[in-house]
N, C-alpha and C positions, 0 to 999 in steps of 0.2 A: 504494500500500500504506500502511495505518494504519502511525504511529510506535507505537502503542500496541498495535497487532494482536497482537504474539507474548509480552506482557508478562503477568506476573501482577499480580493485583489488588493488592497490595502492592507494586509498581513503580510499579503507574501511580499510587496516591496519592502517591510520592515525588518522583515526573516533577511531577505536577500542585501540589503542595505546593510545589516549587521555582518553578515560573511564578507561583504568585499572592503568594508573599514576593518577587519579585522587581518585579511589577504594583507591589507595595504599598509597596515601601521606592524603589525607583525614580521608581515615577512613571509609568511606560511603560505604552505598548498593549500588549494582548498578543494576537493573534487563533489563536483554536484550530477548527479546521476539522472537525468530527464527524456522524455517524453514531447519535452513543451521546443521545440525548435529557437522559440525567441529568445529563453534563458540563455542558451548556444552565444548570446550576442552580446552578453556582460562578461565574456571568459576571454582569455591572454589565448588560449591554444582550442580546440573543440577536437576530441576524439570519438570517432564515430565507430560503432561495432557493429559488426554482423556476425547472424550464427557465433558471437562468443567470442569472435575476431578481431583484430584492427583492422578495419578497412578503410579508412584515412585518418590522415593528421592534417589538419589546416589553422594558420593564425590569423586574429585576427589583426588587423592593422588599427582599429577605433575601439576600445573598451565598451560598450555601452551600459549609460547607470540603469539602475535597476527601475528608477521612474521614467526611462522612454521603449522601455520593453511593453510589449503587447500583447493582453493578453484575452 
């Protein structure tokens, strides 16, 4: 079950606001596991799986905050 599934969209930018100040002042990885394609668009790198796989690596060039994601 998503951690995000039962949240409103104004939760999940404060969830998700809270991991990338903490990515950002830390230092640290942070890895987010989705479903949601636009999440994909707040991330430095986006690893895509198939069957279990890596089936690509792509970065992104613009970070995007967690308040221009769509959702």
């Amino acid at each position: 079950m998503s951690l995000l599934a039962h949240w409103t969209p104004r939760t999940e930018i404060v969830v998700l606001e809270a991991l990338e100040r903490v990515n950002r002042e830390l230092g640290t990885a942070t890895i987010i596991i989705t479903h949601n394609v636009d999440i994909a668009g707040m991330a430095d790198r986006v690893i895509h799986l198939s069957n279990g796989l890596i089936s690509e690596i792509t970065k992104n060039p613009v970070r995007k905050p967690p308040r221009e994601l769509h959702w």
